[in-house]
C-alpha positions as CSV (number, residue, x, y, z in Angstrom):
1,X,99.5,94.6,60.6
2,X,101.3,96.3,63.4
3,X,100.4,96.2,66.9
4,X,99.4,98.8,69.0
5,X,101.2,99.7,71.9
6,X,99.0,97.7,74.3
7,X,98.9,94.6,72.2
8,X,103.1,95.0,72.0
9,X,103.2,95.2,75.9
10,X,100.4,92.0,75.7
11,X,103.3,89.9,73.6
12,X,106.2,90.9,75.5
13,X,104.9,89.8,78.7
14,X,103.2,86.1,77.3
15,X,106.6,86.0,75.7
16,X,108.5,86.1,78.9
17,X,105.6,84.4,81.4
18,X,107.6,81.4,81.6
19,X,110.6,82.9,82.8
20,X,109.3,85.2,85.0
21,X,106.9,83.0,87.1
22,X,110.4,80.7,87.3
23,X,112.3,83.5,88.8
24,X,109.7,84.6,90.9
25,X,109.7,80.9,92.1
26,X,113.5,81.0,92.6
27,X,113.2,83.9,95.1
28,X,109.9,82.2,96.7
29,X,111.8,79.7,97.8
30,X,114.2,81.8,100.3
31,X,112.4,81.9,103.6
32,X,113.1,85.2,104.2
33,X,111.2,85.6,107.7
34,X,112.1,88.5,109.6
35,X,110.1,87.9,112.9
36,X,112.9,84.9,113.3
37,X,116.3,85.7,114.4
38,X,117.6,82.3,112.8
39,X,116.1,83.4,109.4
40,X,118.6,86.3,109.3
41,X,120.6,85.0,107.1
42,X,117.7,84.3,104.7
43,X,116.6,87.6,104.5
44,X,120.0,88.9,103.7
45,X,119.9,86.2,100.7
46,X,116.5,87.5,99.4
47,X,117.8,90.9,99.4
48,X,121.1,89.9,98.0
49,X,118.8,88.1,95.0
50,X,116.7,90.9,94.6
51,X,119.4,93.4,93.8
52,X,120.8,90.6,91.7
53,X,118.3,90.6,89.6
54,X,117.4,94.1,89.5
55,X,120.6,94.8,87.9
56,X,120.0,91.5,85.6
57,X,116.4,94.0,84.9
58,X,118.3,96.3,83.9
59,X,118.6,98.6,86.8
60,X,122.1,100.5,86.7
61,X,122.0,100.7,90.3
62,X,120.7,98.1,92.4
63,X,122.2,98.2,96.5
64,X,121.9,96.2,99.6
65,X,121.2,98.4,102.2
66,X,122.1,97.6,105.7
67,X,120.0,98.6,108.6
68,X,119.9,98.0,112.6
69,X,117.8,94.6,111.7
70,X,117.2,93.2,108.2
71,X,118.8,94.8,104.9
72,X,116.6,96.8,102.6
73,X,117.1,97.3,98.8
74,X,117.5,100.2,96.5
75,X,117.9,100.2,92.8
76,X,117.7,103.4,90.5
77,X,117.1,103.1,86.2
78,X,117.3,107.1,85.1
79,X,115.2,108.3,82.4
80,X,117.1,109.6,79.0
81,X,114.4,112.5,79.8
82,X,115.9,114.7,82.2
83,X,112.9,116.6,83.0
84,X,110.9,113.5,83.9
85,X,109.4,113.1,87.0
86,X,110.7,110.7,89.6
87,X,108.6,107.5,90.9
88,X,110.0,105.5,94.0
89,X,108.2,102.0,94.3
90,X,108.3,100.5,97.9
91,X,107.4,97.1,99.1
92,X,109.3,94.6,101.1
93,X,111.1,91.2,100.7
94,X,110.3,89.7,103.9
95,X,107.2,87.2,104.8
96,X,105.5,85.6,107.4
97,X,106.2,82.9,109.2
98,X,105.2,79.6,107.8
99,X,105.3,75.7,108.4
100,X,103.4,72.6,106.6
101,X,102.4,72.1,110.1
102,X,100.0,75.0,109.7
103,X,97.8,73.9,107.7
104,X,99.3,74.3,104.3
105,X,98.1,72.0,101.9
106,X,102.2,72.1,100.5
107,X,105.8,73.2,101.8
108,X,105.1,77.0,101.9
109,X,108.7,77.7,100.6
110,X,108.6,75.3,97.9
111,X,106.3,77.4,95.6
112,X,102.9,75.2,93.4
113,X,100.9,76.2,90.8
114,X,97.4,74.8,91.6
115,X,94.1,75.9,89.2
116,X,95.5,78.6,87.9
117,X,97.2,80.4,91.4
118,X,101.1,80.2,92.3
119,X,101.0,78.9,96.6
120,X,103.9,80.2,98.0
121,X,104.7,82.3,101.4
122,X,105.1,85.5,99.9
123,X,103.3,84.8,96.5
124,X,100.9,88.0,97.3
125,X,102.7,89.7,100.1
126,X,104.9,90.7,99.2
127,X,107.1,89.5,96.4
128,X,104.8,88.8,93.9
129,X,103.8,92.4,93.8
130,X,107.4,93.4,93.8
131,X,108.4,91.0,91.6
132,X,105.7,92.0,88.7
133,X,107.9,95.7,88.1
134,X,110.7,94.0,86.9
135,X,108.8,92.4,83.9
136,X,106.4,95.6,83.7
137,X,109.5,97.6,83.3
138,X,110.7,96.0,80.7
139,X,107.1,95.5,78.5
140,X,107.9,99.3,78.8
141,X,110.6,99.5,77.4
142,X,110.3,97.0,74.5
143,X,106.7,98.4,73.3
144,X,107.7,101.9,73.5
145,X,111.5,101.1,72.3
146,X,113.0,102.9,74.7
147,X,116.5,102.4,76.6
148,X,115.4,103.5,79.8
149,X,112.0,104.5,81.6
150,X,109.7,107.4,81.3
151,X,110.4,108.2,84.6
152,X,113.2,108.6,87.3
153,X,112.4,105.0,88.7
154,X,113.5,104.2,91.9
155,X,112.8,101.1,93.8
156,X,112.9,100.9,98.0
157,X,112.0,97.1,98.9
158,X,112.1,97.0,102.8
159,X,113.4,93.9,105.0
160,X,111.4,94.5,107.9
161,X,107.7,95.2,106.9
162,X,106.2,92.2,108.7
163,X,108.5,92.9,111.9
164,X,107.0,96.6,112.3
165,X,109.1,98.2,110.2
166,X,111.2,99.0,113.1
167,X,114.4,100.7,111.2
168,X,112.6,101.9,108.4
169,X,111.9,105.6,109.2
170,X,115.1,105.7,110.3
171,X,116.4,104.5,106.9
172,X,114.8,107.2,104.5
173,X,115.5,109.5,106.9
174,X,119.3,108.6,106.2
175,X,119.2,108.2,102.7
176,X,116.8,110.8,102.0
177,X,118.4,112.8,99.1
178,X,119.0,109.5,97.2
179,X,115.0,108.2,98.0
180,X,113.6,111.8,96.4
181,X,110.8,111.1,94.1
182,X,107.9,113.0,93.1
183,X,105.6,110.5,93.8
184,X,105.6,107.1,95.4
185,X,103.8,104.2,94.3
186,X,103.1,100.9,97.2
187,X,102.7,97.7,95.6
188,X,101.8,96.2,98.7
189,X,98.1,96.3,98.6
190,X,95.4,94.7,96.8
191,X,91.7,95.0,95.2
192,X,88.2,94.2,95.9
193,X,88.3,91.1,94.3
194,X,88.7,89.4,90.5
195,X,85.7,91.4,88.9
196,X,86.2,94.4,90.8
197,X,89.9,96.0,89.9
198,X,90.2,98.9,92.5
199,X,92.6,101.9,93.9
200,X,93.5,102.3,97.3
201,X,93.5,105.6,98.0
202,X,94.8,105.7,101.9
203,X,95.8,103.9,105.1
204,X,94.8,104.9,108.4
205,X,97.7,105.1,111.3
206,X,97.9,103.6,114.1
207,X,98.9,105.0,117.9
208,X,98.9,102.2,120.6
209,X,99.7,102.5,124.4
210,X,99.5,100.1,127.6
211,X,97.9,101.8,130.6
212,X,98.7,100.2,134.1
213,X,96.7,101.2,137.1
214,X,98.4,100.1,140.8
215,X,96.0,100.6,143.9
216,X,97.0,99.5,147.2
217,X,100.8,98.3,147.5
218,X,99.9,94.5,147.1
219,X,96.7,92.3,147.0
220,X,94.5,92.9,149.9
221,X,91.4,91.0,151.5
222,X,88.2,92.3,149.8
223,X,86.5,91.6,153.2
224,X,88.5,93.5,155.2
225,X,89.0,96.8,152.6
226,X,86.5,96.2,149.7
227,X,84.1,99.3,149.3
228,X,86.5,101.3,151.5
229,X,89.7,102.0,148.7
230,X,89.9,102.1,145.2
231,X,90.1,99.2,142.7
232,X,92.3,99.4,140.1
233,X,90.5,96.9,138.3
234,X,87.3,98.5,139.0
235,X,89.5,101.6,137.6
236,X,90.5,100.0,134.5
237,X,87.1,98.4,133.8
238,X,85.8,102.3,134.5
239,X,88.3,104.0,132.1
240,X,87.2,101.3,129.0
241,X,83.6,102.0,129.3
242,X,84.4,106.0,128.9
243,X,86.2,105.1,125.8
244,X,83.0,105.9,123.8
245,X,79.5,107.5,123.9
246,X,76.2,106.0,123.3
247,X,76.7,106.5,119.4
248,X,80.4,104.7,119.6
249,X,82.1,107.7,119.3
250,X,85.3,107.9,120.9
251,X,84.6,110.1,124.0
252,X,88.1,111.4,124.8
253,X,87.9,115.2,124.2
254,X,90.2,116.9,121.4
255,X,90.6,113.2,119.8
256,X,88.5,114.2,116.3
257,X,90.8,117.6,116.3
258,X,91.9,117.7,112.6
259,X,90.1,114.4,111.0
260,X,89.4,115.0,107.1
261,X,85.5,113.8,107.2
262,X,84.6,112.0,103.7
263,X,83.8,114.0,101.0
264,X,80.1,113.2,99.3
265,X,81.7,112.0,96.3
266,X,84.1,110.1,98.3
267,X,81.3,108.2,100.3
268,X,79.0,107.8,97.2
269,X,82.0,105.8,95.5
270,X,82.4,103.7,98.9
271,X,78.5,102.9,98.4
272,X,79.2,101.9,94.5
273,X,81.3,98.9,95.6
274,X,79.6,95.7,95.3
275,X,79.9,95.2,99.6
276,X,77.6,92.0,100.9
277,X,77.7,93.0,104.3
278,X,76.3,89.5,105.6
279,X,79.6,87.8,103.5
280,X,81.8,90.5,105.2
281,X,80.4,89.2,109.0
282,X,81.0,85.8,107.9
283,X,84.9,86.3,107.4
284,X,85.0,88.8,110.8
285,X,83.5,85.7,112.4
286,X,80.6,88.0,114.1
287,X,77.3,88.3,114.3
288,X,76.5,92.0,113.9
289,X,78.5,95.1,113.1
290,X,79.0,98.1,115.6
291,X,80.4,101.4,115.2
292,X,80.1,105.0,115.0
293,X,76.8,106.5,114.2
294,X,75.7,107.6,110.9
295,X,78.5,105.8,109.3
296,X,78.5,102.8,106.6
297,X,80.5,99.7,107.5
298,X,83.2,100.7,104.9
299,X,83.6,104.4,105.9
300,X,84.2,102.7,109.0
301,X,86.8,100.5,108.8
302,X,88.4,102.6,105.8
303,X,87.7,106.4,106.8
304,X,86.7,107.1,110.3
305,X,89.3,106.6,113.5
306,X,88.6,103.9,116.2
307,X,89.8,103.1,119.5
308,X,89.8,99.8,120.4
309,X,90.5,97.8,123.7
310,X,93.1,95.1,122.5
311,X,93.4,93.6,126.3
312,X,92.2,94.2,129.8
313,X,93.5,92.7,132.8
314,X,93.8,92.5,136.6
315,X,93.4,90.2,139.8
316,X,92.9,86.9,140.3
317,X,92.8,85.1,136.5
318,X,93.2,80.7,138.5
319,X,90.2,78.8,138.9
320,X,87.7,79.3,141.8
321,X,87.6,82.9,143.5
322,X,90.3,84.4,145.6
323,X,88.4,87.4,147.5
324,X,90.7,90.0,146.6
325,X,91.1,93.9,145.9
326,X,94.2,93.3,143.2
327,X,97.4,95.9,143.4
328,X,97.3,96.8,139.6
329,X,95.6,96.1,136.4
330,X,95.9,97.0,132.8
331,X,94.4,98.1,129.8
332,X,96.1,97.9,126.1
333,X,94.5,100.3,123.4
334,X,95.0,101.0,120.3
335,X,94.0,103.9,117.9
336,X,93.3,103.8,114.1
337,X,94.1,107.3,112.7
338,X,92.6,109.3,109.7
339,X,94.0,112.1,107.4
340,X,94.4,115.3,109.5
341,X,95.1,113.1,112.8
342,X,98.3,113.6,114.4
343,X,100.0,111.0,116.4
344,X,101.6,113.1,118.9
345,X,98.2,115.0,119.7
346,X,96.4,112.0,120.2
347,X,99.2,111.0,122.7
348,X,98.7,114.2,124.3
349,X,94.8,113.6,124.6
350,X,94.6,110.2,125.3
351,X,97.3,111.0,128.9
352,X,94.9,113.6,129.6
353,X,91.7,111.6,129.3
354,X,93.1,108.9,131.7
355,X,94.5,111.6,134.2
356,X,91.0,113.0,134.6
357,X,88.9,109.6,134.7
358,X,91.0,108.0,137.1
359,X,90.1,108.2,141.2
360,X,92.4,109.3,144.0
361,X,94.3,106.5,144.9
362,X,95.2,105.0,141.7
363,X,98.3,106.1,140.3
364,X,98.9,105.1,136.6
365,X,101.6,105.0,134.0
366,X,101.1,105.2,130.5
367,X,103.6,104.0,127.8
368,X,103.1,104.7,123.9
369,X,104.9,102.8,121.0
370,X,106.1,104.0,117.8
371,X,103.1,105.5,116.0
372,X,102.4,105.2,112.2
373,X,100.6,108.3,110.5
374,X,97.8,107.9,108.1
375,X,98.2,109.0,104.2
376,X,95.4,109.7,101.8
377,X,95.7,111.1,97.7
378,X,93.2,112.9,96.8
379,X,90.7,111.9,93.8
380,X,91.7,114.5,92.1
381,X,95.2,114.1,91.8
382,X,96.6,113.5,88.8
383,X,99.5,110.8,89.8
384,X,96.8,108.6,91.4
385,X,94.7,109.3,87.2
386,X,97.7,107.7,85.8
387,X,97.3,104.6,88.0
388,X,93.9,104.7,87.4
389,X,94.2,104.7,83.9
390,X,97.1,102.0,83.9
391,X,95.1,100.3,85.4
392,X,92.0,100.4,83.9
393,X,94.1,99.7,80.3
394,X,94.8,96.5,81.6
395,X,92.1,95.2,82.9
396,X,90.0,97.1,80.2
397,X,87.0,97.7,82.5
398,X,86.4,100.9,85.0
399,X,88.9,101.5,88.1
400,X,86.9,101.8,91.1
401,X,88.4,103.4,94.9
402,X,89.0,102.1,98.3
403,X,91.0,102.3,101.3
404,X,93.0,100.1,103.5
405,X,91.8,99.7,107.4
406,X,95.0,98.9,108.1
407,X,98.4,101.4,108.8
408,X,101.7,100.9,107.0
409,X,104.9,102.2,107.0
410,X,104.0,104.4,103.4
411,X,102.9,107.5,105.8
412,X,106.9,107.7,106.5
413,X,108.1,108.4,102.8
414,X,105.4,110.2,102.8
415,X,106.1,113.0,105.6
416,X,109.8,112.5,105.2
417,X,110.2,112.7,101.0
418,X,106.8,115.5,101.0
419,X,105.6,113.3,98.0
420,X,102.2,111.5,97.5
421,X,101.5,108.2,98.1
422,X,100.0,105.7,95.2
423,X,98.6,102.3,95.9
424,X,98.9,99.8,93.4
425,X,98.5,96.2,94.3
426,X,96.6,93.4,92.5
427,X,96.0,90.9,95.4
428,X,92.9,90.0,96.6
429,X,91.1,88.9,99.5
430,X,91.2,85.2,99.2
431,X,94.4,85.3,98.6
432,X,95.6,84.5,102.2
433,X,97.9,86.9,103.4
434,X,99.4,85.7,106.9
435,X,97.3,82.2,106.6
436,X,98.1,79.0,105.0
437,X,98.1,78.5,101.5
438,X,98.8,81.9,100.6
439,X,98.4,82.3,96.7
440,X,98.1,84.8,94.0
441,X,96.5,84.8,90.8
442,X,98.4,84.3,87.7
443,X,95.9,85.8,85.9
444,X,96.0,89.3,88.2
445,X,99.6,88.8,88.7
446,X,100.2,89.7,84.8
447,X,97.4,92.5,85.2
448,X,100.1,93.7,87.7
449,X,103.0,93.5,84.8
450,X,100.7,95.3,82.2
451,X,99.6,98.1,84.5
452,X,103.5,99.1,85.5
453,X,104.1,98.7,81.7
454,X,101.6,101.2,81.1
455,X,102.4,103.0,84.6
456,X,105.4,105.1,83.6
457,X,104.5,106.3,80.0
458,X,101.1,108.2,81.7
459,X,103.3,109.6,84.4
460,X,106.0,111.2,81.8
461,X,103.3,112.2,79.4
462,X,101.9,114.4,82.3
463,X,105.1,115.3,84.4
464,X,103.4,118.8,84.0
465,X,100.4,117.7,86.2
466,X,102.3,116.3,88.5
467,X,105.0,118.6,89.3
C-alpha cells in the first residue's frame, strides 16, 4: 500500500530523528551569548555552523553576514517554479546567558534529554525552532519528490536578538533586495501549551524613554525651602499618577490615535482559549490583575497598549531620613504598542504630556530609545490559512489564535520588505525561556518539522491568494 503524502513526510522525519536531534545537539553546545563580549567568538562559530549546515540541507546559498555586533545568516534554496511565491524564515542563533550556578539541574551548554524534553540553553529559543526547517525542508522534498521547494525559501537567522537586535534594521535595510519575500514566517514563538496548538497572530511594539526632572541647583534643607519651591520628586511622583485615569487608561491625550481595537470575532476567539486566570496570577507572582476597563486579561496583555512605570527615583535612598528637597529625580516608562500605533507619534505625545504636567521650576529632559513597531495578520489572510492548515495537519486537531505581549524585531521586515508577518513556533510555556533548565519537547519539536514540511506545498498551491 502506498503512503499518502502525510504518512511519507511521517517516515522521513522518524527516519532521520536520530540524526537531527544529534546535530541540533552539536550546535547546542556553542555558547553563542551575545550579551557577553567574550562570547564573540562563539557566536561567530554558531553562525559559521549554521551556514555549514544549511548548505549540507541543501541550501545553494548559505552566507555569514557581518554586522556592527554579532554576524547574522542568510541562505536561499530557489524553487524549479518560477512563479512561486517567496517565504523568508527569521529567527536568531544567539541565547541567553547561562551558568550551572543558576540553578540548572545540568551544564546548560552540554545539551540532556530528560522524560521526553532536550535541556539545553537555546533548546526553545531559539535554535530548536530554527533548527526544525532544515529537516522540515527536506520531509518536503522527499514526500513530494521534488528537487527544490515549493517556494522561494529564504532564511534570515539574526545574531543579536537577545542583545536588542541593535544592527538588525540596519541590516535588511542593507540587504533589502536580496531579503524580498512575499511573506515572512517567525519561528520564534510558541503555543498555548501541549493540547492547545495555536497561531500567533501579532506582537505589540514597544517605545521607552527616561524622564529626568532637576529643581533647585543641588539638594537643599527642606526646613529652610520645603513648601516654598518645587520638588522634583514631588514632580516625578505627580507626572506617574497622571499616567492613567480612574479606568487605567492611559491619560496622555492623542496616545490611542490610530489603535486597531479587536474585532468581535477576534475577541470571541481570545475567550475560546482554555485561560485559568487564577494559574496565570500564580506564574505573574500577583495577587489580582489590573488594567484597562472593559477589557479581558488576554486582550490586555495581547491587544490593548499599556504604559508602564519601569523605575522611579529621587532624593535621599541611605537609611534614616536626610530632610531634604532633592535637585533631580527620574522616571523610566515604557509603552507597549498596538496595530495602527506609531512610534514616532507617541514620542511626540508623550514630550507633550510631560511639558504640560510639569510646574515652573522644574526643567526636564526627556530621552527615547530605539522603538520597535507592532505587526498583526489579519484572520483572513490567506498566508497565515496555510500555517494554519500546516499546522493543524500535523497535529491533526483545530489551530486556535493568539498574540504575543511582547515586541520583536519582526515589525522591521515587516515595514522595510512591505510583506506580512507569520508566526510559527511550537514552544511552550514551561519551557523556560531565559530561566534555568530551558527545554523543549521532542514530541512538539517534530510537530515543528512536520508543519514546515507541509508549510511550503500550501503556500505554492495558493501563490494566487497570496500575491
Amino acid at each position: 500500500m502506498s503512503e499518502t503524502p502525510d504518512s511519507a513526510v511521517r517516515t522521513y522525519i522518524d527516519s532521520h530523528r536520530a540524526a537531527f536531534l544529534d546535530d541540533l545537539a552539536e550546535w547546542l553546545r556553542i555558547p553563542s551569548v551575545s550579551a557577553q563580549p567574550e562570547r564573540a567568538a562563539d557566536v561567530r562559530r554558531s553562525a559559521d555552523w549554521l551556514a555549514a549546515k544549511l548548505r549540507e540541507t541543501g541550501f545553494p546559498t548559505a552566507e555569514v553576514w557581518p554586522t556592527a555586533g554579532a554576524p547574522a545568516v542568510f541562505a536561499e534554496w530557489p524553487s524549479d517554479d518560477p512563479q512561486a511565491p517567496t517565504v523568508l524564515v527569521y529567527g536568531h542563533h544567539d541565547v541567553q546567558p547561562a551558568a550551572r550556578e543558576d540553578g540548572w539541574d545540568s551544564d546548560p551548554f552540554e545539551p540532556v534529554i530528560r522524560d521526553g524534553s532536550l535541556y539545553a540553553r537555546g533548546a526553545a529559543d531559539d535554535k530548536g525552532q530554527v533548527f526544525f526547517h532544515t529537516l522540515g525542508v527536506r520531509a518536503h522534498l522527499a514526500a513530494t519528490g521534488r528537487t527544490a521547494p515549493a517556494v522561494h525559501l529564504k532564511l534570515l537567522i539574526e545574531g543579536e536578538e537577545e542583545s536588542g537586535s541593535p544592527n538588525f534594521r540596519t541590516l535588511v535595510e542593507r540587504h533589502a533586495d536580496r531579503l524580498a519575500a512575499d511573506a515572512v514566517i517567525v519561528s520564534d514563538t510558541g503555543m498555548w501549551s501541549a493540547d492547545t496548538p495555536t497561531v500567533c497572530t501579532g506582537m505589540r511594539g514597544l517605545a521607552e524613554c527616561e524622564i529626568t526632572l532637576y529643581g533647585p541647583e543641588q539638594d537643599i534643607h527642606s526646613g529652610s525651602f520645603g513648601g516654598a519651591v518645587p520638588n522634583p520628586a514631588t514632580a516625578a511622583a505627580r507626572l506617574v499618577a497622571a499616567l492613567h485615569d480612574e479606568h487605567a487608561r492611559v491619560a496622555i491625550p492623542g496616545f490611542y490615535d490610530g489603535v486597531v481595537d479587536l474585532t468581535d470575532r477576534e475577541r470571541e476567539l481570545f475567550a475560546e482559549l482554555p485561560f485559568d486566570e487564577e494559574q496565570w496570577l500564580r506564574a505573574a507572582r500577583s495577587t489580582a490583575t489590573y488594567g484597562e476597563a472593559g477589557h479581558t486579561t488576554l486582550e490586555r496583555i495581547w491587544a490593548r497598549p499599556t504604559a508602564e512605570v519601569n523605575g522611579i527615583g529621587g532624593g535621599y535612598q541611605g537609611p534614616g531620613s536626610k530632610t531634604i528637597i532633592p535637585s533631580s529625580a527620574m522616571v523610566k516608562l515604557s509603552f507597549r504598542l498596538v496595530a495602527g500605533q506609531d512610534p514616532d507619534h507617541v514620542e511626540k505625545v508623550v514630550r507633550a504630556w510631560a511639558a504640560d504636567a510639569l510646574p515652573a521650576g522644574i526643567r526636564h529632559e526627556i530621552t527615547f530609545g530605539s522603538a520597535t513597531r507592532p505587526c498583526l495578520t489579519p484572520l483572513d489572510h490567506p498566508a497565515l490559512q496555510s500555517v494554519v492548515r500546516a499546522m493543524g495537519r500535523a497535529f491533526q486537531q483545530p489551530v486556535r489564535f493568539t498574540r504575543e505581549g511582547g515586541s520583536g524585531p519582526a515589525a522591521d521586515l515587516q515595514e522595510v520588505l512591505g510583506a506580512p508577518v507569520l508566526f510559527l513556533g511550537i514552544s511552550i510555556p514551561s519551557d523556560g525561556w531565559h530561566a534555568p533548565n530551558e527545554k523543549v519537547e521532542l514530541d512538539l519539536l517534530l510537530k515543528g518539522v512536520e508543519t514546515a514540511a507541509y508549510l511550503w506545498d500550501d503556500l505554492g498551491e495558493n501563490r494566487r491568494d497570496t500575491d
